[in-house]
N, C-alpha and C positions, 0 to 999 in steps of 0.2 A: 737719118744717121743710124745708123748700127751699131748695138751694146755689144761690146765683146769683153769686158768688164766684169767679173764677178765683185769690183770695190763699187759699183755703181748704184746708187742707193735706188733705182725702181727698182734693179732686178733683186737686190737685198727685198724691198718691198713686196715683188711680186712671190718671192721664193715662201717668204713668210707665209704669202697667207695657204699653205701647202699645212699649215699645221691653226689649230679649230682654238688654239686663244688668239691669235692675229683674225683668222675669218672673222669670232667674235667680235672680238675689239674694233675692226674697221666693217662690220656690217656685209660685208662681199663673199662669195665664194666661185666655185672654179670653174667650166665644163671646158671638156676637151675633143668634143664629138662635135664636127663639124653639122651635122643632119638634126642635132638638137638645138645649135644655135641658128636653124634654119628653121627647124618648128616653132622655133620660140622665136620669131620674127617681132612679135609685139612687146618683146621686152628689148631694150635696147642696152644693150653691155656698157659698163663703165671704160674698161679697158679691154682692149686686144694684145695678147702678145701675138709672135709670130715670127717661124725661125727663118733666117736669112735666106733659104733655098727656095722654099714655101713663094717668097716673097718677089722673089727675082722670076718665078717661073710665073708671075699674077694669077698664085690661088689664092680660093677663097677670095674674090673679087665683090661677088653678092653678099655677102658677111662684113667685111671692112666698109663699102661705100657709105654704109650711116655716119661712121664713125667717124667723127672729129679727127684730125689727124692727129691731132697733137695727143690723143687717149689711144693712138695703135702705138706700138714699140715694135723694133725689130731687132733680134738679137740673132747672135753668129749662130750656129748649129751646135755650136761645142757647148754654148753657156743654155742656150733655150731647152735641153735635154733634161739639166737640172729644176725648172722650175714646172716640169711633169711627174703627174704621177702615178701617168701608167708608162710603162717598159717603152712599146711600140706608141710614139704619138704621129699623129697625122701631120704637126707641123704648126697647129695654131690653138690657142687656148684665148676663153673669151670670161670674163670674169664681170658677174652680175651682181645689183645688189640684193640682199634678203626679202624672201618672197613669202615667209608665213605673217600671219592677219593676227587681227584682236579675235576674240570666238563673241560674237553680238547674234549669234541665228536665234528665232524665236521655233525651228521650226525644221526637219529634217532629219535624214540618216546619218550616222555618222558610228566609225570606228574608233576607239581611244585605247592606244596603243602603252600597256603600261610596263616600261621597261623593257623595252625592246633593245638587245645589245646587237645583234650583227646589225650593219651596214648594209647589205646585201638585200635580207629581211626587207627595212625599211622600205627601202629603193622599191623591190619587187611588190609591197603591197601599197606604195604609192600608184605604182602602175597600172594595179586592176582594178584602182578606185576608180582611175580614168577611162578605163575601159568598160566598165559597168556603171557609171555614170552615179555612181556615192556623192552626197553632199561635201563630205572633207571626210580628214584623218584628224585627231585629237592627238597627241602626244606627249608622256608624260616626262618631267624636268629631266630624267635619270636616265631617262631612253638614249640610245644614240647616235650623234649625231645629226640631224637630218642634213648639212650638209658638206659630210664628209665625202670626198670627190667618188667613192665607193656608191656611197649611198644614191648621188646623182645620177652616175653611169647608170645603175639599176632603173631606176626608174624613168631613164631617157627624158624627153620633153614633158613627162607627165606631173613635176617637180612643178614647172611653169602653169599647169594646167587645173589643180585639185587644191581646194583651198585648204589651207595646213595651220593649225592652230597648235599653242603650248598650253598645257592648263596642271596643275595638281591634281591630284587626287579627291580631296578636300574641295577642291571650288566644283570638280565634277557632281560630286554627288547632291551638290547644291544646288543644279540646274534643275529646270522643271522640264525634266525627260528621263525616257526610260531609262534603267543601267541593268545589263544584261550582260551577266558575269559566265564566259564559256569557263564549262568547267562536266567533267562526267560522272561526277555523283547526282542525284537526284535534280534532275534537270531536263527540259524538254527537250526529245529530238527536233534537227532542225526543218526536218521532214513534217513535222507537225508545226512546229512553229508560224503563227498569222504575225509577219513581222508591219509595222506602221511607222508613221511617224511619229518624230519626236524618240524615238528607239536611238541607242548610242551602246553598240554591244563590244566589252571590253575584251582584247587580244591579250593574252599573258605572256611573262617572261618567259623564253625560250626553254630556262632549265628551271625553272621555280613557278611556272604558270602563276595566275594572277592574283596578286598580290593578297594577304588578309582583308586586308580592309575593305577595299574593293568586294570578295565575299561575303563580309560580312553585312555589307550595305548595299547590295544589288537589289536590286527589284525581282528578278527573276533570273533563271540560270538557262544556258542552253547546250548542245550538244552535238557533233555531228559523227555520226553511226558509222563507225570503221571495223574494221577486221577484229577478231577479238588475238589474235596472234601480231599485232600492232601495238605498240604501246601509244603511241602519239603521230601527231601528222606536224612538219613545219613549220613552223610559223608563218609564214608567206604562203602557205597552201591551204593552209585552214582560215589564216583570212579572206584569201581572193574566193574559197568557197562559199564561205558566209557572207560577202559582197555580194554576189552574183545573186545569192536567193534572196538577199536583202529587197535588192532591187529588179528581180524578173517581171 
């Protein structure tokens, strides 16, 4: 059957979770990249949407056949437009349930992200955790979103892939591991830097870099050596470079 319906409570449902108190509240969020619900084969989607054309032409065949029929929907083109939230969509959105963990490691690298506001950010250094083979990302209550359909896109399949933990500030420095606060006052380059395990080096807010507390209770500071006619590097560029050396 086909929703053409904007009174019809899935697509009310599905529309909802387009905004991060509904994701929260019912545990789910969005992707809309056909080639990521294909890498992410091992997770199996709660719900499929999928717009009537899409449907009629039998795309996305290898995507739907897990799925229960009764968890795919098909809605007219006019109405399935609205429950996207990019401009151009390919036609089918696959909606999973929440993939960050409890943080129980005794033992590893890891990033902890403290207030990190773009989506974008996020995404992008979820990505090179993946790619340079990082034990997780750590993220702090304030940071945003991890899965705001921005933040997803960004980090393509690698959302599925990098294990993602929430933790405070306060419970971080509790851990029995290193806290390695970047920062460019009195601090090691990372050129110099013997990184190890059990090391957990904190990422700062984009416009306020990292937090007091945070430097006030690091263990050690670190650094990576730019231009002196540079003020700052990305946040997403200066993580995925401190990954990399982390783990070469």
């Amino acid at each position: 059957m086909v929703i053409t319906s904007k009174n019809n409570d899935t697509y009310k449902f599905l529309k909802n979770l387009k905004e991060k108190k509904y994701r929260q509240e019912y545990g789910l969020f969005m992707v809309e990249k056909p080639v990521v619900m294909e890498e992410a084969r091992d997770f199996v989607p709660k719900y499929i949407a999928i717009n009537e054309s899409s449907y009629k032409e039998n795309k996305f065949q290898s995507i739907i056949k897990n799925i229960e029929e009764e968890n795919v929907y098909i809605f007219s083109d006019n109405i399935f437009k609205n429950l996207c939230d990019t401009v151009t969509s390919p036609g089918i959105i696959a909606y999973y349930k929440e993939v960050h963990r409890d943080f129980e490691k005794n033992s590893g690298k890891f990033l902890y992200l403290d207030d990190i506001r773009e989506p974008g950010n996020l995404g992008g250094i979820i990505r090179s955790a993946h790619a340079f083979g990082l034990d997780g990302i750590i993220i702090s209550p304030n940071s945003c979103d991890l899965y705001n359909p921005k933040t997803v896109r960004s980090s393509m399949s690698s959302i599925f892939r990098v294990p993602v933990y929430f933790m405070s500030r306060e419970d971080l420095v509790n851990l029995d591991y290193n806290i390695i606060a970047t920062s460019l006052d009195n601090s090691t380059s990372i050129r110099d830097y013997k990184f190890k395990d059990r090391d957990i080096v904190v990422i700062g807010n984009e416009a306020k870099g990292v937090s007091e507390f945070l430097m006030d209770n690091a263990d050690s500071y670190l650094n990576i050596p730019i231009s002196e006619t540079v003020d700052s590097l990305n946040a997403n560029v200066a993580a995925s470079i401190i990954i990399y050396e982390m783990m070469k």
